[in-house]
N, C-alpha and C positions, 0 to 999 in steps of 0.2 A: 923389050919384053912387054906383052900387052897383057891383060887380064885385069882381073876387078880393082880398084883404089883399097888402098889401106883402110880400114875403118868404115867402111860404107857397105852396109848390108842388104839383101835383097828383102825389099817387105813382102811376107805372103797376106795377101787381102785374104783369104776365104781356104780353106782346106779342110776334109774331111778323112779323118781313120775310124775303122771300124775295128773291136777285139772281140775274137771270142771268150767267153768266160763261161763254160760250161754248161746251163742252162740261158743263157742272156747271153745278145750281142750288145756290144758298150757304142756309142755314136760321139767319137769324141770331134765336136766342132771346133773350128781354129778362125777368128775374122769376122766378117760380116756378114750376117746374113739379113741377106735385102730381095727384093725383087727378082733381079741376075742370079742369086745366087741360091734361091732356095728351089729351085728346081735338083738341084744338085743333092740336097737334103733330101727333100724328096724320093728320089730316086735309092738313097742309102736304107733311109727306111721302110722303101716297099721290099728293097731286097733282106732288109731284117726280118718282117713280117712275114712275108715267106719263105726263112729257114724254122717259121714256130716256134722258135724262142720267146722268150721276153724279152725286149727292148728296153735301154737305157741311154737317151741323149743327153752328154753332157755338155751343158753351155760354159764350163768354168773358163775358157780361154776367148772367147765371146765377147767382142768390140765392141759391136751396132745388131741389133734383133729388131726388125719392124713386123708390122702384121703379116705379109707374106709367111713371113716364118710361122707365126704362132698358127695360121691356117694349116701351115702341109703338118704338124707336129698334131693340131686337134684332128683334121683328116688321118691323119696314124692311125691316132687311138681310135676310130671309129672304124680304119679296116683290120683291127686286130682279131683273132681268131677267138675261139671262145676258152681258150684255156691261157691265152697272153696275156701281159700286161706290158703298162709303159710305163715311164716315169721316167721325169729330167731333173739331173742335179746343175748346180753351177753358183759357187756361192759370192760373184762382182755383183757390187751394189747396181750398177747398170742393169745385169739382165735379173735381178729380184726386184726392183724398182718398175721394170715393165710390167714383168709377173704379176705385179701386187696394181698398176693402172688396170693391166686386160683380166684383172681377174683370172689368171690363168691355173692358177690354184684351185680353183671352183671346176674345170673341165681336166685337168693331170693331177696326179701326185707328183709334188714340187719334193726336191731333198737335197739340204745342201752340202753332202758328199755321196761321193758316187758309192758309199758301202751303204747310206742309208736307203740311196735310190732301190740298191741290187736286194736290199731288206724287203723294201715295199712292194718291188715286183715278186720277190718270191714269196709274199703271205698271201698273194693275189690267187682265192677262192679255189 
């Protein structure tokens, strides 16, 4: 009988789920996002952007985040409509430790759960 070994799990490097949550879609990232892989972000958050919601990316399960990333996450926010907002929660010392090097707080609202993130987009003007 063939199939997978006892105890040996398959790693996912990178996966994305998206939720609706009524006014807000949630972007919850799983792995790495790198070069390869932020195309894929990318792609998750134009399609948020243009259902007119608010947007919410959560990096809480979030391994490796390089500057790719932080670029397609500021490009977001710069194509969001005039009544959106964004904001990313995720509270591993990894990706608040980049946060805090790229100053990424200074261009998003940072929040480190996702009720605070969904707080800050819905006081959004």
């Amino acid at each position: 009988m063939s199939g997978p070994d006892p105890g040996v799990y398959p790693m996912v490097l990178f996966e994305i789920r998206t939720e609706d949550v009524h006014d807000a879609i949630l972007i919850h990232v799983h792995g790495e996002v790198d070069l390869a892989t932020a195309p894929t972000l990318q792609d998750a958050l134009r399609s948020a952007i243009q259902s007119g919601r608010h947007v919410v990316v959560n990096l809480a399960e979030v391994t490796y985040f390089d500057l790719s990333g932080f670029r397609v996450l500021v490009e977001a926010k710069d194509a969001l409509g005039e009544r959106q907002a964004l904001a990313v929660s995720g509270s591993t010392p990894l990706v608040h430790k980049v946060i805090d090097i790229m100053q990424l707080g200074t261009l998003l609202p940072v929040a480190h759960t996702l009720p605070e993130a969904l707080d800050l987009v819905r006081s959004h003007g």
